[in-house]
C-alpha positions as CSV (number, residue, x, y, z in Angstrom):
1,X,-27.9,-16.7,-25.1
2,X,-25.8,-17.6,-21.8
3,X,-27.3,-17.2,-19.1
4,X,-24.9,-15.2,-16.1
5,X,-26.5,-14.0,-12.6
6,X,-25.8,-11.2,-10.7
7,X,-21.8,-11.3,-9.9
8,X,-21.1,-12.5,-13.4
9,X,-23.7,-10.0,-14.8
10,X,-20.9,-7.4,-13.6
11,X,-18.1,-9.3,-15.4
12,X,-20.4,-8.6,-18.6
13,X,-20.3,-5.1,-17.6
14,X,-16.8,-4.9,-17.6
15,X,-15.7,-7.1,-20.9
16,X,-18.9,-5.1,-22.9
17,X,-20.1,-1.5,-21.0
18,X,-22.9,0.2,-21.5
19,X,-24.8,-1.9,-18.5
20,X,-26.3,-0.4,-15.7
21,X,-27.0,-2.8,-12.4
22,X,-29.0,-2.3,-9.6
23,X,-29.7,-4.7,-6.9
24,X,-31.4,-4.1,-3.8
25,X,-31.4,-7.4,-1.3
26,X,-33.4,-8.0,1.7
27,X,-32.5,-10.9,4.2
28,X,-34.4,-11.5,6.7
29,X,-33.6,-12.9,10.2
30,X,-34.4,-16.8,9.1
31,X,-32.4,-16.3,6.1
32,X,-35.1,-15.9,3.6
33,X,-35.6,-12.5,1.8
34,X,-36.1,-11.0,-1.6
35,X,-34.0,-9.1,-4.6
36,X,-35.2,-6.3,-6.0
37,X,-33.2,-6.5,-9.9
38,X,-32.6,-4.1,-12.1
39,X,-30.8,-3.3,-15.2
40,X,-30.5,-1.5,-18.1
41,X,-29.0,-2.2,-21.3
42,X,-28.0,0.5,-24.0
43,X,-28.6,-0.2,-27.6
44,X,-24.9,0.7,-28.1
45,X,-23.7,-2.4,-26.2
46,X,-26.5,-4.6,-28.6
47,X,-24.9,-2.9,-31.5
48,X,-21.5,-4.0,-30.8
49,X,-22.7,-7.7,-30.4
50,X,-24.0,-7.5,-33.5
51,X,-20.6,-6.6,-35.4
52,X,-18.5,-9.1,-33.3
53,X,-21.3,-11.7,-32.9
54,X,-21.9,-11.9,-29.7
55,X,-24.8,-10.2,-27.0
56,X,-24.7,-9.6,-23.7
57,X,-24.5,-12.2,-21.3
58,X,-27.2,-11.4,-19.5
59,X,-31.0,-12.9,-19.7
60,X,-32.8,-10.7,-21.8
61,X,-36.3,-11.8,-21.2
62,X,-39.1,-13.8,-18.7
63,X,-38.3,-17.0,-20.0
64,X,-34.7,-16.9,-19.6
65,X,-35.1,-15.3,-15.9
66,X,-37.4,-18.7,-15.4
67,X,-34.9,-21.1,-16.9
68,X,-32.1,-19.9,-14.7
69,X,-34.4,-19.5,-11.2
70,X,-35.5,-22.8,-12.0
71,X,-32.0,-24.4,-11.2
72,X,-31.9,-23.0,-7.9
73,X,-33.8,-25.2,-5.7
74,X,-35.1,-22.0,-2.9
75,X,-35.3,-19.3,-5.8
76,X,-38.7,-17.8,-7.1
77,X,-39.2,-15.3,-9.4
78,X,-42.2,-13.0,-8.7
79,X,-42.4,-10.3,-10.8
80,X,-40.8,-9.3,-14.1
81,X,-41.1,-6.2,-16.5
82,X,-39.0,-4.6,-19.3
83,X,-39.6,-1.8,-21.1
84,X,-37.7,0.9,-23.9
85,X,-36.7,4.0,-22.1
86,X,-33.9,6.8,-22.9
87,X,-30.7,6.2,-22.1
88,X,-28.0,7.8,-19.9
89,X,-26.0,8.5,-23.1
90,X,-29.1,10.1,-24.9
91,X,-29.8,6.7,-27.2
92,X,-32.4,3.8,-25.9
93,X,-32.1,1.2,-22.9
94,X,-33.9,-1.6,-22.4
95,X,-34.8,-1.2,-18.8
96,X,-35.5,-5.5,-16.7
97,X,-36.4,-5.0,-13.4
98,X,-37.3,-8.5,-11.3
99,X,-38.2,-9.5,-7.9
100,X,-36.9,-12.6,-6.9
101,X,-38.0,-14.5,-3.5
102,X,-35.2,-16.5,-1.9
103,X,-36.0,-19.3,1.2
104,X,-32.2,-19.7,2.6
105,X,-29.4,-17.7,1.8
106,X,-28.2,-20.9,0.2
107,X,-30.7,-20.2,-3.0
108,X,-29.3,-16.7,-2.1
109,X,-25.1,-17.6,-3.1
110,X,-26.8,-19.4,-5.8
111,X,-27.9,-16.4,-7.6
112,X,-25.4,-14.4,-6.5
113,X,-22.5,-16.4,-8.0
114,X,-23.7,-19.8,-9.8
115,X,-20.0,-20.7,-9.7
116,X,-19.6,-20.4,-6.1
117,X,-16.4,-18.6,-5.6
118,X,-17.6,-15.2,-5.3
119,X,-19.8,-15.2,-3.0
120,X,-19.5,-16.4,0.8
121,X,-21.4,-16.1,4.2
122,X,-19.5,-17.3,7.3
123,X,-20.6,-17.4,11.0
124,X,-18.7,-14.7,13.0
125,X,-19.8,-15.5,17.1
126,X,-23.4,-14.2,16.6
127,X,-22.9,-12.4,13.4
128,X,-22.1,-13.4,9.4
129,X,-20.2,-11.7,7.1
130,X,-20.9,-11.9,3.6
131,X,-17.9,-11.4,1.1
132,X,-18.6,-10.3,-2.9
133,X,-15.9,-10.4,-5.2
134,X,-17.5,-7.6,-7.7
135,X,-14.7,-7.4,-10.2
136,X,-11.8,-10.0,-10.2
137,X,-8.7,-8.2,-11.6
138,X,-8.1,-11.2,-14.5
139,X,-11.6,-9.8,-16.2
140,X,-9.7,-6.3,-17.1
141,X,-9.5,-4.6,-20.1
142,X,-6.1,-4.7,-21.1
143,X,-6.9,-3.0,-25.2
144,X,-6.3,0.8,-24.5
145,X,-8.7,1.9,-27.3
146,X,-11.0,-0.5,-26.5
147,X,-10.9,0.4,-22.8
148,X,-11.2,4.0,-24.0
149,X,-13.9,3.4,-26.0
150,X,-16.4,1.6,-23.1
151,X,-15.5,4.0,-21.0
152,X,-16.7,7.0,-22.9
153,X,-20.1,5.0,-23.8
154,X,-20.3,3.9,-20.3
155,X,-20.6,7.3,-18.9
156,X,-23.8,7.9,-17.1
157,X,-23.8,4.0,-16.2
158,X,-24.3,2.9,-12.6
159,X,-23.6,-0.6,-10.7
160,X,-25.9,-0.1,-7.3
161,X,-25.8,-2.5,-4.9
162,X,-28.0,-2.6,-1.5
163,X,-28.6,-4.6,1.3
164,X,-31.4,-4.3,4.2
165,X,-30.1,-6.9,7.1
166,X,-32.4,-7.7,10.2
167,X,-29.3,-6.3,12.2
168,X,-27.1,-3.2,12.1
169,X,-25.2,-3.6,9.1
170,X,-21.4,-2.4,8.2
171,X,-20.0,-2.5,4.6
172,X,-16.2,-2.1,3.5
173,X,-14.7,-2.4,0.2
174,X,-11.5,-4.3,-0.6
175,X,-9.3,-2.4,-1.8
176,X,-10.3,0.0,0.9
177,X,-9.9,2.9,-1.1
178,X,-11.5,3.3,-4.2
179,X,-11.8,6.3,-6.4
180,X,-15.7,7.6,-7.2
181,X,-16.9,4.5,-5.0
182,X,-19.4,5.7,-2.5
183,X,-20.3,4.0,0.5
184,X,-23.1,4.0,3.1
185,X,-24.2,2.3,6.3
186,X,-27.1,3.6,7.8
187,X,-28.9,1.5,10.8
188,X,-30.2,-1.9,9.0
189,X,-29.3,-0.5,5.6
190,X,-25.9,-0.9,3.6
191,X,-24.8,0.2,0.1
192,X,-22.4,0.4,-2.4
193,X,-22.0,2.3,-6.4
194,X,-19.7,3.3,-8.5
195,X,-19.8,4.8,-11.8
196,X,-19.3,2.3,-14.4
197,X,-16.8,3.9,-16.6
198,X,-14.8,4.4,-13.1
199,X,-15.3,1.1,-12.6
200,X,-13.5,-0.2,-16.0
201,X,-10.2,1.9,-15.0
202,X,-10.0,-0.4,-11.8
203,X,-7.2,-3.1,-12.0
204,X,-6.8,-4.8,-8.5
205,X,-10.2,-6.0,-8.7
206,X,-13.3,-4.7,-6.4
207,X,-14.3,-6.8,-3.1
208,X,-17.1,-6.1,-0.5
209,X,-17.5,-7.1,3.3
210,X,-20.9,-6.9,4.6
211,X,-21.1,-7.6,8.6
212,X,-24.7,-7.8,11.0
């Protein structure tokens, strides 16, 4: 199974549903810090890559986590679980939830966005900025009753993402305004979630703008 990390674990979301994501990031002052990872896949979304073929593009176990932390000189994985709970929609999820350590936000990027286009952190005077591309408006849905049908088995679905900075934080989304998106800045603290059958009727893609 391919293995995608967390930006590309939400263009999964978005071309199968039924994936909720959770991420909660500390970096500290020297640029090292830890992720806090989960996410929980319905049986629904399994079923449907079994009739076309195809899983979810996400790792699915300890081993895969470990194959894809091991490419990332920096990364270290230090704690995994999964487990069968109920889902959001009433069926079963499998529920992963990791801990990675990172030493730089180099190994950081890296598991952000392997590809290295979606995620960014530039020097602003004393400050950084880090930029996320969450959703890049080519991965839409463009099949009505497909789009349709994710979004009514995506209800109950969450993306989550969180950030504890060693500064005051600030986080903006790109567009600006987006419908059922919540954001909150609060001291050191930042975060962002949306629904993730609001998610799938977005079409100008999602951004987000994290300043300390």
């Amino acid at each position: 199974m391919k293995i995608k990390i967390l930006l590309l674990c939400l263009s999964a979301v978005v071309l199968n549903s039924c994936l909720g994501v959770s991420a909660d990031i500390t970096i500290k002052a020297d640029g090292s810090g830890k992720i806090a990872l989960e996410y929980r896949v319905s049986q629904a979304l399994e079923s449907l890559g079994k009739l076309d073929g195809n899983g979810p593009a996400i790792p699915v176990g300890r081993a895969d986590f470990e194959r894809s932390v091991s490419r990332i000189p920096g990364l270290r994985l230090s704690h995994y679980a999964s487990k069968d709970v109920r889902g959001a929609s009433g069926g079963g999820d499998l529920v992963t939830s990791t801990v990675l350590d990172f030493k730089d936000t180099s190994a950081l990027l890296a598991f952000l966005d392997g590809t290295g286009s979606r995620a960014s952190l530039i020097q602003e005077g004393e400050g950084k900025l880090l930029r996320l591309t969450l959703l890049d408006p080519s991965s839409g849905i463009t099949n009505p009753d497909l789009l349709s049908l994710l979004q009514e088995i995506s209800g109950g679905y969450d993306f989550n993402i969180s950030f504890t900075l060693p500064k005051n934080a600030d986080i903006k989304m790109i567009p600006e305004t987006v419908p059922a998106a919540k954001l909150v800045s609060n001291g050191k603290k930042a975060s962002f979630s949306i629904g993730m059958s609001e998610l799938l009727s977005l079409k100008e893609g999602l951004g987000l703008e994290i300043r300390w």
